[in-house]
C-alpha positions in Angstrom: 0.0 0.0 0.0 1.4 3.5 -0.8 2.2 6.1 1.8 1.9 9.1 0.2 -0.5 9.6 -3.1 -0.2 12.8 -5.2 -3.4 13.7 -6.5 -2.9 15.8 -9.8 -6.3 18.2 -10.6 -8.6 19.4 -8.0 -11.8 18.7 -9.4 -14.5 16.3 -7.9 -12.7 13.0 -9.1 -9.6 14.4 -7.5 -11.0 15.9 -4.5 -12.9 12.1 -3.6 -9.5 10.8 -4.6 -7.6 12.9 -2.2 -10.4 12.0 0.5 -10.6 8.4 0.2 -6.6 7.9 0.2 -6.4 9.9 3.5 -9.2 7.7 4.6 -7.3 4.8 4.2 -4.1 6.0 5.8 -2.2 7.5 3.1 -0.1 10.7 3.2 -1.9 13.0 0.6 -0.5 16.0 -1.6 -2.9 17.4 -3.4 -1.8 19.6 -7.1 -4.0 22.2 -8.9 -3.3 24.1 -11.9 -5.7 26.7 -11.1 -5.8 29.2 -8.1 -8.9 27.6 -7.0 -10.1 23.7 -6.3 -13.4 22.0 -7.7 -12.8 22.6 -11.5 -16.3 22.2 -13.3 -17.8 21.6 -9.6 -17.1 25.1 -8.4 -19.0 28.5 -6.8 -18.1 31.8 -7.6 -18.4 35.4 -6.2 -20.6 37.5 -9.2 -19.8 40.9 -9.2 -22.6 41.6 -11.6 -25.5 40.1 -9.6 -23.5 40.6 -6.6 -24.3 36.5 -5.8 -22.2 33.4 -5.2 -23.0 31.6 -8.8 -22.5 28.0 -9.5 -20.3 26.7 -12.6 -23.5 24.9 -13.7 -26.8 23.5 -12.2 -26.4 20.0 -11.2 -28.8 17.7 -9.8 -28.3 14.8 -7.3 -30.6 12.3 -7.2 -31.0 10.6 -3.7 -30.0 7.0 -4.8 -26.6 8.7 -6.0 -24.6 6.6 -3.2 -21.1 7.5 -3.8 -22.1 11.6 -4.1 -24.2 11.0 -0.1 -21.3 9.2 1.4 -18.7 11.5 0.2 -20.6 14.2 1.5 -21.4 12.8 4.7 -17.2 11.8 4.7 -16.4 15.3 4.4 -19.0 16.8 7.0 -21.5 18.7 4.3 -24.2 16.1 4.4 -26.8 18.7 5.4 -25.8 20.8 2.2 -28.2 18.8 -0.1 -31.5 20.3 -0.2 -35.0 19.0 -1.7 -38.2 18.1 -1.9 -39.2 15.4 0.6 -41.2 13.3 -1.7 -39.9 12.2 -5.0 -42.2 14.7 -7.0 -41.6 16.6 -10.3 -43.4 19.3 -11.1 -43.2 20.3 -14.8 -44.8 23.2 -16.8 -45.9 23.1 -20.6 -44.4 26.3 -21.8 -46.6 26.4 -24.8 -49.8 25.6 -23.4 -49.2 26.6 -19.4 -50.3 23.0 -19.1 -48.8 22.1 -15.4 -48.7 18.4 -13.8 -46.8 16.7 -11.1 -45.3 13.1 -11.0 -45.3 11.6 -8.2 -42.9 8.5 -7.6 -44.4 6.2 -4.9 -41.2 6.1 -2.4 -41.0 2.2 -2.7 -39.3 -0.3 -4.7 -42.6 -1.0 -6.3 -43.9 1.2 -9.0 -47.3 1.5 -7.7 -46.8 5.3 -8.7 -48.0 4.1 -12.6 -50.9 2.2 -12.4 -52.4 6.0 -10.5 -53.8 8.3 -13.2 -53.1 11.6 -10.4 -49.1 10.1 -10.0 -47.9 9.4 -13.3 -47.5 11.2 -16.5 -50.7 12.8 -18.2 -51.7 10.7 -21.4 -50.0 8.0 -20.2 -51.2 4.0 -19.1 -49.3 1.7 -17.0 -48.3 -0.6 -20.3 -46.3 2.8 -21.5 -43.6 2.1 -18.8 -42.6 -1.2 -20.5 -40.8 1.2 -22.8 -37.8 1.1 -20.6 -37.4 -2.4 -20.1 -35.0 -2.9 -23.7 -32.8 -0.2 -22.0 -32.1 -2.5 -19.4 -30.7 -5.5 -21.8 -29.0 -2.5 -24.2 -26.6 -3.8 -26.8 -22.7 -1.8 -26.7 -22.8 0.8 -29.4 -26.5 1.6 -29.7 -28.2 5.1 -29.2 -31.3 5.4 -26.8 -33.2 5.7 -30.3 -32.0 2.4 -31.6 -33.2 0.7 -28.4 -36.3 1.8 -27.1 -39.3 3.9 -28.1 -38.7 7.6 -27.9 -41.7 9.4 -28.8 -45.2 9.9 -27.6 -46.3 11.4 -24.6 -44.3 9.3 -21.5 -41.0 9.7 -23.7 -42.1 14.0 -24.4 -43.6 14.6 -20.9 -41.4 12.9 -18.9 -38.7 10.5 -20.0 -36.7 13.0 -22.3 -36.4 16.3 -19.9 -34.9 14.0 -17.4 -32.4 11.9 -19.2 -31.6 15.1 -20.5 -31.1 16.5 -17.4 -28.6 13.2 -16.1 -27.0 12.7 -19.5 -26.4 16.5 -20.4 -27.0 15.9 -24.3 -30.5 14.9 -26.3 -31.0 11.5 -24.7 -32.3 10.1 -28.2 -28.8 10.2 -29.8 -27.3 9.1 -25.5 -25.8 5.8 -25.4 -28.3 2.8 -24.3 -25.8 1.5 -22.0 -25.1 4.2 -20.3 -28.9 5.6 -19.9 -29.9 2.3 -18.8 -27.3 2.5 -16.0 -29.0 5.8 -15.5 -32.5 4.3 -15.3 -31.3 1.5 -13.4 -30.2 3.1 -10.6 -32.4 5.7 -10.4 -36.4 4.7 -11.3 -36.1 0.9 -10.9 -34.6 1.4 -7.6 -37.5 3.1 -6.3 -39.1 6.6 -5.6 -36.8 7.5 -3.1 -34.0 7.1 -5.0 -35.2 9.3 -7.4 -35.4 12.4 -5.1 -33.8 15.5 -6.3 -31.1 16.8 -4.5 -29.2 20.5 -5.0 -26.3 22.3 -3.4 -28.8 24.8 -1.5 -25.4 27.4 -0.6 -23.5 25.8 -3.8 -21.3 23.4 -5.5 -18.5 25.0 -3.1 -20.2 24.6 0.1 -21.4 20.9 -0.7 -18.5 19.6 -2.4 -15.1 21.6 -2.1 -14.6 23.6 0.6 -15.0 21.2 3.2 -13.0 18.5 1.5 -10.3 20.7 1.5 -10.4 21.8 5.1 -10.9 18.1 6.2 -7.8 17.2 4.0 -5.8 20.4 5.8 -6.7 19.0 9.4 -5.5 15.5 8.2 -2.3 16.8 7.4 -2.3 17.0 3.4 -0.4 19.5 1.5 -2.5 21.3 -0.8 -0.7 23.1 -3.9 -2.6 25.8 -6.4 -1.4 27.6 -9.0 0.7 24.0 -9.5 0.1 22.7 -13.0 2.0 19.5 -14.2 4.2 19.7 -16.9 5.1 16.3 -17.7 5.5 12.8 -16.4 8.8 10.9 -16.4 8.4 7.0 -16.4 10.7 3.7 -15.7 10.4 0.5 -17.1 11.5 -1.9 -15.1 9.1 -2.1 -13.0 6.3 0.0 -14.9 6.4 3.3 -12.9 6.5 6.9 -12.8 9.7 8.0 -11.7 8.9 11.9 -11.2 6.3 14.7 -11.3 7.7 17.7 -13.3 6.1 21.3 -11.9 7.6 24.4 -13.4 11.3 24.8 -12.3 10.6 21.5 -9.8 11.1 17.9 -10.2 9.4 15.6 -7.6 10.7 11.9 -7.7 8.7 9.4 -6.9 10.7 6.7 -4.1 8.8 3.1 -3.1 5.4 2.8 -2.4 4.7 6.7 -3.6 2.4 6.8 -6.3 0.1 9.0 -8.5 -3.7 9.6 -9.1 -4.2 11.8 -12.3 -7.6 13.4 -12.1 -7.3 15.7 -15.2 -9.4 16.1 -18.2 -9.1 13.5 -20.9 -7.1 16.3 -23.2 -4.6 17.1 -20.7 -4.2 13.7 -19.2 -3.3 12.1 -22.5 -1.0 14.3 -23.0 1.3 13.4 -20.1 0.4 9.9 -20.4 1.8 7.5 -23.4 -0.8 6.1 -25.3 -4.0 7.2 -23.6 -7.0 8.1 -25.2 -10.1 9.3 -24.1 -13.5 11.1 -25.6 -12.8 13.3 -27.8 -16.4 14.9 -28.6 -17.7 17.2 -25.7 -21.0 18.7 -25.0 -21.9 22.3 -23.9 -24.0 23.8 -20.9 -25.5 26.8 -20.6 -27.1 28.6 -17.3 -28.9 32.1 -17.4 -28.9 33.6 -13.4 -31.7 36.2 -12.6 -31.2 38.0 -9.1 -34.7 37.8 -7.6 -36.7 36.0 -5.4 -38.5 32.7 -6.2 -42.2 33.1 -5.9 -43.5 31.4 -2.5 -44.1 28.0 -2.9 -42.1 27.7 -5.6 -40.4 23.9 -5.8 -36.5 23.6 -6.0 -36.5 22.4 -9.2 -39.5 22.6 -12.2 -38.8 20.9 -15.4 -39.8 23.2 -18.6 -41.1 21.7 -21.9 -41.0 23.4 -25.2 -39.0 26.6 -25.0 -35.6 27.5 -24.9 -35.6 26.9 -21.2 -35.2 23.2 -19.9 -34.8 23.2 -15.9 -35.9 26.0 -13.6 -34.1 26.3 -10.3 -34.9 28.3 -7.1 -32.4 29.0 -4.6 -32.5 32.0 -2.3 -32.5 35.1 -4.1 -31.8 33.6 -7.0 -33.8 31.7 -10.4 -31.0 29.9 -12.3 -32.7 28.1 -15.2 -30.8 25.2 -17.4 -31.4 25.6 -21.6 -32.1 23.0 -23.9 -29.8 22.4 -26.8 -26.9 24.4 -25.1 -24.3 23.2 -28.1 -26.8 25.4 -30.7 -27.0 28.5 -28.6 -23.9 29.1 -27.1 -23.3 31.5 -30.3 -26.7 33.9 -29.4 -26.1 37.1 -27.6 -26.2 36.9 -23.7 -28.7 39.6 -24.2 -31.1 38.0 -26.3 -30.5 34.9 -24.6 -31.6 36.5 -21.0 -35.0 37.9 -22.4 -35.9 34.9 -24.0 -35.3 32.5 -21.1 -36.9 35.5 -18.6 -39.7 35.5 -20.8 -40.3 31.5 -20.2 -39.4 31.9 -16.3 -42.0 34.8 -16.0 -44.8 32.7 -17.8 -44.3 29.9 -16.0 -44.2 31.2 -12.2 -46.3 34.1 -13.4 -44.1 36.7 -12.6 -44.3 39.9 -14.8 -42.1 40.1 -17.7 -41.0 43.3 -16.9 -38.8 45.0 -16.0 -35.7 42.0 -16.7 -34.1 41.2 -13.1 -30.5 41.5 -13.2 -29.4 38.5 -15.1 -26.2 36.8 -15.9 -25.2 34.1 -18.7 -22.7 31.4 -17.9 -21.9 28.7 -20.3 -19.3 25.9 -20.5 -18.5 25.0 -24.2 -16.7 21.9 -22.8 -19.0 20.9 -19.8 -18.9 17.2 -20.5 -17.9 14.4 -22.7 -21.1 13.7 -24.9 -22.3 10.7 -23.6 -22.5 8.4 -27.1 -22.3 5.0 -28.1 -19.3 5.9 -30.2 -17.5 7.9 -27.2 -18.0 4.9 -24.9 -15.6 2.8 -26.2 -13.0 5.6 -25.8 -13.5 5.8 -22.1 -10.3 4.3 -20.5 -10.4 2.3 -17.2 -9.3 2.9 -14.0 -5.7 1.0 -13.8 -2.8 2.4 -16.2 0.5 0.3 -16.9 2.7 1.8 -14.5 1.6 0.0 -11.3 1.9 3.3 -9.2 -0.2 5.7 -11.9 -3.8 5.4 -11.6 -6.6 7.4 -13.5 -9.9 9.7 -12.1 -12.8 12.1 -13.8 -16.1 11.1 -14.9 -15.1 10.4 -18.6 -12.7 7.4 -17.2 -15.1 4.3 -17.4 -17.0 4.8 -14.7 -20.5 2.5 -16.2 -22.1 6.1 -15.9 -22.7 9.1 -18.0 -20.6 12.2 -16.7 -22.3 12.7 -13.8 -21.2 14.3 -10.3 -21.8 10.6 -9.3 -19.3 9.2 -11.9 -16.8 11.7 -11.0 -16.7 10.9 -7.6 -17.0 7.2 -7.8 -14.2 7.5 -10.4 -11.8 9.2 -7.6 -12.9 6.2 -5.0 -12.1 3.6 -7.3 -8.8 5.0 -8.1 -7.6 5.9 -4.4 -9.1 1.9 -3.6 -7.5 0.6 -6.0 -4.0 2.0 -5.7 -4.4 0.9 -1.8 -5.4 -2.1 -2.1 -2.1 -3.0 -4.1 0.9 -4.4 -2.6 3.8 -2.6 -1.2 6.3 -1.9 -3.8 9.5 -4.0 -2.6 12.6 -1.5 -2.7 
């Protein structure tokens, strides 16, 4: 087992990394590139709305196991907010059309076979559509596998795959939405509660990792960025870390997790491959208070608008299609998306709140049959060099639950290895 693990990239795969390797007994040094940790998975002071703004809108869902027990690990449990019963509210922005579904909490979908629980239009014999997902073939889309039209699949189905996968579920990889489904609707209402960072991604996620990692005694290095690896053969290892003007070598039983990105990983690493096809996200901020009564989270059909998000002081709503707007003005984008959010909570349409745009042209890998098979696994070979980040092959999309799972893998699995013999 290793005694001292240097976690390269501060994001969420490297921040569980870092976590789980202290856990376990291991000496911890933690690098960042960037002056700040969480990478994607970050908050940020807006001077503009004069706000703490999230990277992105993510949601947890409550069966997300890895995502709760990290939390719980690093003492920010109580961070994730939501409704108490497995409901969705969702709002037809073309008709004003409004309906809730209402997951019964057990195992059992009893939820379906109740006209007032499940999804208007819909009979129990609809939810049979999912079942092919389940026994998905490698290398098909969701379109290839199962029926995606019709009312369950408009009204339901599609605005939340789209929400987990981060990409038009239709084109998504089956295997990886039926992971998605699996986890999630077949394991019961419960599991399928909606969770958010009520004070944000840096008060759920980040900043108390890094404090618990500071009181067990890690080093933590921003502003640190790796510039290359140096390897030995005999036995398959990495030999040093290279930093700007500083080489680190690497004695017995040291070793490396490399969280990065798939772009910058392969890079330093011989031969690796990853995806290579990304998706975008975009998030328009309003500084006003929700209406009272307003749920944490309504799902939005036909408009721009996909996901509408209320947090104190604050509507942050998620777009559909981000990849075909991330070219229309902020401007344009902001009244457009206002006039959804006002016609949905009945709010009036003037004058605009203060609003701010944030997109991510790179938010995610795009979660297709094609880019599966790129997805490397966890173990490299150099015995002390293992991999992290939610587009390693995690068996999920890239999720805040893939990311994190990714980083316990990694940290477990360098662990649970052998001394090296000197």
């Amino acid at each position: 087992m290793p005694k001292l693990v240097h976690v390269v990239g501060a994001g969420l795969a490297g921040l569980a990394a870092a976590v789980q390797a202290q856990r376990r007994g291991a000496r911890v040094v933690l690098h960042e590139a960037e002056q700040h940790a969480g990478g994607r998975c970050r908050s940020y002071y807006d001077a503009k709305l004069g706000a703490t703004l999230d990277s992105g809108n993510h949601i947890v869902m409550a069966g997300n196991t890895a995502t709760l027990n990290y939390t719980r690990a690093i003492g920010a449990s109580d961070e994730l907010v939501g409704p108490a019963q497995p409901d969705y509210p969702f709002v037809d922005l073309a008709t004003l059309a409004r309906w809730n579904v209402r997951l019964s909490p057990g195992i059992v979908p009893w939820w379906i076979f109740d006209a007032q629980a499940r999804v208007p239009q819909t009979q129990p014999a609809d939810y049979l559509a999912l079942v092919p997902l389940l026994m998905a073939r490698p290398g098909r889309s969701v379109a290839q596998t199962m029926r995606s039209n019709g009312p369950l699949w408009d009204r339901f189905l599609r605005p939340l795959l789209h929400a987990l996968l981060y990409m038009e579920p239709r084109d998504a990889s089956a295997e990886l939405t039926g992971a998605i489904v699996r986890e999630t609707l077949l394991a019961g209402g419960l599991a399928c509660r909606p969770l958010l960072a009520g004070n944000g991604l840096g008060s759920a996620f980040v900043e108390p990792a890094l404090r618990l990692l500071q009181h067990g005694g890690a080093t933590i290095r921003l502003g640190s960025p790796l510039r290359a690896l140096t390897f030995a053969s005999e036995p398959a290892r990495v030999q040093s870390l290279q930093f700007a003007g500083e080489s680190i070598p690497l004695g017995a039983n040291e070793a490396v997790i490399l969280a990065l990105p798939p772009e910058p990983a392969a890079t330093l690493v011989p031969g690796l491959r990853g995806p290579n096809r990304f998706t975008a996200a975009l998030n328009v901020h309003f500084a006003i208070e929700p209406p009272f009564g307003l749920p944490p989270v309504t799902a939005l059909l036909n408009g721009t608008s996909a996901w509408l998000f209320a947090f104190d002081g604050r509507l942050s709503v998620t777009l559909d299609g981000a990849d075909r707007l991330l070219d229309t003005p902020p401007e344009v984008l902001a009244a457009t998306v206002w006039a959804e959010v006002a016609r949905a909570v009945d709010l009036p349409l003037a004058p605009l709140p203060p609003w701010q745009v944030v997109n991510e042209a790179r938010a995610t890998f795009a979660a297709l049959p094609e880019q599966e098979t790129l997805r490397p696994g966890t173990r490299t070979r150099w015995n002390n060099l293992m991999l992290a980040g939610d587009w390693t092959a995690t068996g999920l999309p890239a999720t805040l639950e893939g990311a994190i799972r990714s980083g316990q893998q990694a940290a477990d699995t360098l662990l649970n290895q052998p001394m090296e013999r000197r």
